[in-house]
C-alpha positions in Angstrom: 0.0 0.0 0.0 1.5 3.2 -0.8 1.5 5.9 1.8 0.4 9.2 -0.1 -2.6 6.7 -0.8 -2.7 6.3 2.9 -2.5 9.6 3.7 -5.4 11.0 0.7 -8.1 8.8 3.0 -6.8 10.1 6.5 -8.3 13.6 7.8 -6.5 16.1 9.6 -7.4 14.4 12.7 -6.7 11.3 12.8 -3.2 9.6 13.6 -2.9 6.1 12.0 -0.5 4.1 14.6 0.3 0.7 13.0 2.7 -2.0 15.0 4.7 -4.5 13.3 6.5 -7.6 14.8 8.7 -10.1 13.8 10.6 -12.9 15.5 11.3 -13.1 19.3 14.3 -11.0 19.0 13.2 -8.8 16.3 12.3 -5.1 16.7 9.4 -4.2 16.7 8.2 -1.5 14.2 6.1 1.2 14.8 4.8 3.6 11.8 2.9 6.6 12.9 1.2 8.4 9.8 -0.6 12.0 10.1 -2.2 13.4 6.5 1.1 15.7 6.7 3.6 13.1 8.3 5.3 9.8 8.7 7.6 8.7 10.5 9.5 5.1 11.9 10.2 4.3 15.4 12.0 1.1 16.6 10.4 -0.4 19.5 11.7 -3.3 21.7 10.6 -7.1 20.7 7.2 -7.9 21.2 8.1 -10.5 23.5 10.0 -8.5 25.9 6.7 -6.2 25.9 4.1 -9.6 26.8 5.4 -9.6 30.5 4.6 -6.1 31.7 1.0 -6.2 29.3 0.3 -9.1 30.9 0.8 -7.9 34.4 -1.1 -4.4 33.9 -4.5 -6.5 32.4 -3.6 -8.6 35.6 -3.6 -6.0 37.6 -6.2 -3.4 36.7 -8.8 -6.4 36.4 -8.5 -7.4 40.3 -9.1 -4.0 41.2 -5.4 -2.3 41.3 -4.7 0.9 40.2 -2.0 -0.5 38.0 -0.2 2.8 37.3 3.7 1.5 37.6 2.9 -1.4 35.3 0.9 0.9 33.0 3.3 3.4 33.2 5.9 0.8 31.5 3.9 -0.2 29.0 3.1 3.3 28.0 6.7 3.8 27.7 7.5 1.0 25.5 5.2 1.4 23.3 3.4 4.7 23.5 5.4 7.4 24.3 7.6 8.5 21.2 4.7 8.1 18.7 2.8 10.9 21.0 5.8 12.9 21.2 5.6 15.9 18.7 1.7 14.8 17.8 0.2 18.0 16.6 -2.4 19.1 19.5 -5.1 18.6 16.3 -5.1 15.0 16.4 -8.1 14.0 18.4 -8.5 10.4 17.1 -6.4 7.2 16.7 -6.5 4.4 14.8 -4.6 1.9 16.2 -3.2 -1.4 14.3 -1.9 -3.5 17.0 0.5 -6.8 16.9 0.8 -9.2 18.6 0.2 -8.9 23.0 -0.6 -5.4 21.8 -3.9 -7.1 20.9 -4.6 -7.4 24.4 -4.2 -3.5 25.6 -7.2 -1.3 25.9 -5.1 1.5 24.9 -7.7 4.5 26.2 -6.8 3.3 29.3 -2.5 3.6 29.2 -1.3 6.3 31.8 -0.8 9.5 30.2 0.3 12.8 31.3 -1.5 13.2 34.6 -4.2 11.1 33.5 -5.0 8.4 30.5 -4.6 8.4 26.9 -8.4 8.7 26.3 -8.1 12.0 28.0 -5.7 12.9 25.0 -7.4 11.3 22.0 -10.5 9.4 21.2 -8.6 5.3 20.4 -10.4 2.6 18.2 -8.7 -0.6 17.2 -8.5 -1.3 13.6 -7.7 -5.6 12.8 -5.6 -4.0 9.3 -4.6 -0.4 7.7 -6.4 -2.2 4.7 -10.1 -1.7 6.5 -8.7 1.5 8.5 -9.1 3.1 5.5 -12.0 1.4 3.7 -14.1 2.8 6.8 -12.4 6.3 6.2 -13.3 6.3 2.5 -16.6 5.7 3.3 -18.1 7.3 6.5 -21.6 6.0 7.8 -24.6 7.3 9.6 -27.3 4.7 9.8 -30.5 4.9 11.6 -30.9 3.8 15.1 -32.5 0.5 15.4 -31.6 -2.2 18.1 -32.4 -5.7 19.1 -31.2 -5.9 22.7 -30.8 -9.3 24.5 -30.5 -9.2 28.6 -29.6 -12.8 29.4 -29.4 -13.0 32.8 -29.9 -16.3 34.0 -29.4 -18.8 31.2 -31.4 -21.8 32.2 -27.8 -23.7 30.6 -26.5 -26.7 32.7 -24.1 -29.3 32.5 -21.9 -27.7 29.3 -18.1 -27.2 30.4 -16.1 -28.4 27.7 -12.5 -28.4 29.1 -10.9 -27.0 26.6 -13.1 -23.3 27.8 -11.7 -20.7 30.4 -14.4 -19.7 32.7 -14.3 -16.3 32.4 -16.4 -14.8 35.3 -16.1 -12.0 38.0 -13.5 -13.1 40.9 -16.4 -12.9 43.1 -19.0 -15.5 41.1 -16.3 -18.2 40.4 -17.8 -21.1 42.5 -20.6 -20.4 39.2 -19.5 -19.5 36.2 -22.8 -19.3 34.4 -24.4 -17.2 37.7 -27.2 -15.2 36.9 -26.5 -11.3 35.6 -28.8 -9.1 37.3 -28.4 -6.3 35.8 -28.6 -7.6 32.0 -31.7 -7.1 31.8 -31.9 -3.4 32.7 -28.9 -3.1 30.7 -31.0 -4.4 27.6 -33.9 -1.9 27.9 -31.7 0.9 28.5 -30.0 -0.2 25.3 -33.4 -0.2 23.3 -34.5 2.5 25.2 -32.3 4.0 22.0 -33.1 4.3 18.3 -36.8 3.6 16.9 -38.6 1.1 16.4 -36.0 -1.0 19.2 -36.6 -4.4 21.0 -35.5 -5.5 24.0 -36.0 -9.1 25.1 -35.0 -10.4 28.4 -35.4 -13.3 30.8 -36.7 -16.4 29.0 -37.1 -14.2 25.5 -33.2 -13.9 25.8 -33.2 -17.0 23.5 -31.3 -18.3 20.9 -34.3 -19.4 19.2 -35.3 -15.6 20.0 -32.1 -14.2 18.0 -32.6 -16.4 15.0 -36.3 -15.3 15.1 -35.3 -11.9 14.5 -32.3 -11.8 12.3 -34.5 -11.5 9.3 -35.6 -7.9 11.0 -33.0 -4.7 9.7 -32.0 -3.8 13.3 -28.9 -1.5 12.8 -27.5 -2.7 16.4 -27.0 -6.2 18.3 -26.4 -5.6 22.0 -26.0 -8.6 24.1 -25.6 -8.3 27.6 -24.7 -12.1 28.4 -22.2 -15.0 29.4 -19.5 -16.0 26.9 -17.3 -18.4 27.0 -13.7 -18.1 25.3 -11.1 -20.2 24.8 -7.2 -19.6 24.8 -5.9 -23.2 23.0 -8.9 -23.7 20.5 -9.2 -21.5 17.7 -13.1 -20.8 17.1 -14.2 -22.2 20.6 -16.1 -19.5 21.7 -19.9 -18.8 22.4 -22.2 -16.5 23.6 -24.9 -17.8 26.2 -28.2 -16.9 26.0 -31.5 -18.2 27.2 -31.7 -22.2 26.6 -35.3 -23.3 25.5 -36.5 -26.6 24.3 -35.3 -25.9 20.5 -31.9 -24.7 21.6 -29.3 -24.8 24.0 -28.8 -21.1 24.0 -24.9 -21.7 22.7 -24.4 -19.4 20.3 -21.1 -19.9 18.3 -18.6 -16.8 16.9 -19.4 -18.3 13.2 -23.6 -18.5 14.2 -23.3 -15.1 15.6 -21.4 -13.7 12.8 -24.3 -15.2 10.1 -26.9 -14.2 12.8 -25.6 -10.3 12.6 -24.7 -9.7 8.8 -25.9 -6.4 7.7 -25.9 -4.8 11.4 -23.7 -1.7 11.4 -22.3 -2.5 15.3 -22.8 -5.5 17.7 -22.1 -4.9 21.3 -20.5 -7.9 23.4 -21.3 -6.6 27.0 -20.0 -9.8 28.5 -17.0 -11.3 30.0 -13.6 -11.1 28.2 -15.7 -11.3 24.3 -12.5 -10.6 22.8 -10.9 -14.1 24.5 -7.2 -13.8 24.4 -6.9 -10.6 21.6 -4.4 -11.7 19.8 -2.9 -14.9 22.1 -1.9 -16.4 18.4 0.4 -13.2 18.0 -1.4 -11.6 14.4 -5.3 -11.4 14.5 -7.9 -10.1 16.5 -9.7 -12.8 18.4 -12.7 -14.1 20.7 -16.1 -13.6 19.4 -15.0 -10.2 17.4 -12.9 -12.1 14.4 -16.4 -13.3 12.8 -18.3 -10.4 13.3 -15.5 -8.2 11.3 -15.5 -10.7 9.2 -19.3 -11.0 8.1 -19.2 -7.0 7.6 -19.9 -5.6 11.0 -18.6 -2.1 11.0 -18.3 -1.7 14.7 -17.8 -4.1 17.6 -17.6 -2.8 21.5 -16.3 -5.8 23.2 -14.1 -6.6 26.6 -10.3 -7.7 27.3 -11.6 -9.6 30.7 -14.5 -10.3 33.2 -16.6 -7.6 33.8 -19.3 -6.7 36.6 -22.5 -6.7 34.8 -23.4 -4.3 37.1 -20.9 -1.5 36.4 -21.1 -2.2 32.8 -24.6 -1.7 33.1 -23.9 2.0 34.2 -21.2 2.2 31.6 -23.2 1.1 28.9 -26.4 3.7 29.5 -23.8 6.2 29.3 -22.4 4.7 26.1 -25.8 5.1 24.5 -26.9 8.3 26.2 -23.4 9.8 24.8 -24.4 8.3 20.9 -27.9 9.8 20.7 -26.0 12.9 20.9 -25.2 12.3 17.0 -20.9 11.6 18.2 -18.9 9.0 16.6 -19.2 5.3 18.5 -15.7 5.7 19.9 -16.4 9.1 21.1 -19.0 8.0 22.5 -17.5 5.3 24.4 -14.9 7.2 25.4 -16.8 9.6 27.1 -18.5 7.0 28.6 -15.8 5.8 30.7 -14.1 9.0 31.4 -17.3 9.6 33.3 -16.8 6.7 35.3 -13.1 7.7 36.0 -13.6 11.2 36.9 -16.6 9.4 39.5 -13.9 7.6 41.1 -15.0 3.9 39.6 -11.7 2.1 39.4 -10.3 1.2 36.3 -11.2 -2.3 36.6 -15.1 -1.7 35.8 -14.8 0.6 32.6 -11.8 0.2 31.0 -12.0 -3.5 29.8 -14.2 -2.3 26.8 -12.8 -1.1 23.5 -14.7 -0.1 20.1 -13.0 -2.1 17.0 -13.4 -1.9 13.7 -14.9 1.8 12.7 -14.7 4.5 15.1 -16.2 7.1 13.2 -19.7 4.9 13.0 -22.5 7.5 13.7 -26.2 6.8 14.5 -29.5 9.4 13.5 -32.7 8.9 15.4 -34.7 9.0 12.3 -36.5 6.4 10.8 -35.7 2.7 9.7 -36.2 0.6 7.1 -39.8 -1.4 7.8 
């Protein structure tokens, strides 16, 4: 790809940061392209980085603050592609590599604060759809099919070759019931005309293949999943079971379930599984989705508390009827939480992949 054809689809705005990794004792390369500027920076091997990532994720999800580990991890591979970033660039498109994958980037200490505080951050899987979504901005109408599965009805299913992944506090049940999903779910449809929430038994598999054939513009599902580390495509959503199905919804049935929606929302635990534990792709759930032709997906790097999320989530919505872009609106989301004094732990596991700039009108949808 050349870059002055890079450059023609970027605005003024936007800082491209793409991450490339060889070997375990290569250097890792950094390219950080502005519509006026590019420029190389040498980074350390991305296997020296997977320790100090793996011990921030570790430590902002049981609660820590984090900042030392964060700190380090801003350093190595943050801080020289910010320095002598024109103050215009609000938004960045990140490519990551490798246990980059794994960072929710908004939240890397920066300044006296976090890198969301400095720019708006989605995650882009290649510069190649980067740039298809800047060539070709999108507003669609508001229209959403939320699901608030909070208690399953699912028994008996633990294949070994699943993680778990559950809040700390719930692990004697990993499939323990959500109680906020369905408040989440109606505050989710409480968007956008012509909406539907379903909840409780209606949380159904049977349910989501029931209305698939309908043109919602949004899929929020606030829900179990289970992910795996060691099996590629083992990984499911979990929604009401009912007598024609288990309520185990694959990445590949999800994916077919949600072509032609603009965004699907994962609002479960750790959606994205291991982002990027095979060192080169996006992963979990997210992989099919992108790959089906969702524009959008808002999924987690590890076990949330439905309950928090629940709060992050309203705000998430309140913030896009406002007309703002889906990272913007995400973004502001959890600074609100931050600035309340909610520890990093219960808003910064989300992160908006795919296309940012996705924008939403109240007005009318297709029948």
């Amino acid at each position: 790809m050349v870059l002055a054809d890079v450059q023609r689809a970027m605005k003024p705005s936007t800082a491209l940061l793409v991450y490339a990794g060889g070997t375990s004792t290569a250097r890792t390369g950094l390219m950080v392209i502005t519509k006026k500027s590019a420029r190389g920076i040498t980074l350390a091997p991305l296997d020296s980085l997977d320790r100090d990532v793996v011990r921030w994720l570790a430590l902002l999800e049981s609660g820590e603050s984090g900042a030392g580990a964060g700190r380090r991890v801003a350093a190595s591979v943050l801080a020289d592609a910010l320095r002598g970033l024109p103050a215009g660039i609000k938004r960045l498109v990140i490519v990551p590599q490798g246990p980059l994958y794994r960072v929710p980037f908004q939240a890397l200490p920066y300044a006296n604060g976090v890198l969301g505080d400095r720019a708006v951050v989605t995650i882009s899987p290649s510069v190649s759809l980067a740039l298809a979504y800047a060539a070709e901005p999108r507003t669609v109408p508001a229209r959403v099919l939320a699901l608030g599965a909070g208690d399953t009805g699912a028994s008996g299913f633990t294949p070994q070759s699943l993680e778990l992944n559950i809040e700390r506090s719930e692990r004697g049940n990993p499939l323990a019931p959500l109680l906020a999903a369905a408040d989440e779910a109606r505050a989710a449809a409480s968007w956008g005309r012509r909406s539907m929430s379903l909840t409780g038994t209606d949380a159904s598999e049977s349910a989501l293949k029931r209305e698939a054939r309908v043109p919602y513009t949004v899929l929020h599902a606030a829900a179990h999943a289970l992910t795996s580390d060691q099996t590629l495509g083992a990984n499911w959503l979990i929604l009401r079971a009912d007598d024609a199905d288990d309520g185990y919804v694959s990445g590949g049935e999800l994916a077919e379930l949600s072509a032609g929606r603009a965004m699907v929302v994962l609002s479960g635990c750790r959606t994205t599984g291991d982002f990027g534990s095979r060192g080169d792709a996006i992963d979990g759930l997210v992989a099919p989705l992108l790959a089906r032709g969702v524009r959008t997906v808002v999924a987690s790097h590890w076990a949330v508390s439905d309950r928090w999320t629940k709060v992050l989530m309203e705000r998430f919505y309140q913030n896009l009827a406002r007309g703002i872009t889906t990272a913007e609106a995400m973004n502001n989301a959890q600074t609100s939480l931050r600035r309340d004094g909610v520890p990093a732990r219960f808003w910064a596991a989300f992160s908006v992949i795919g296309d940012g700039a996705l924008t939403f009108t109240l007005g009318p949808a297709a029948p």
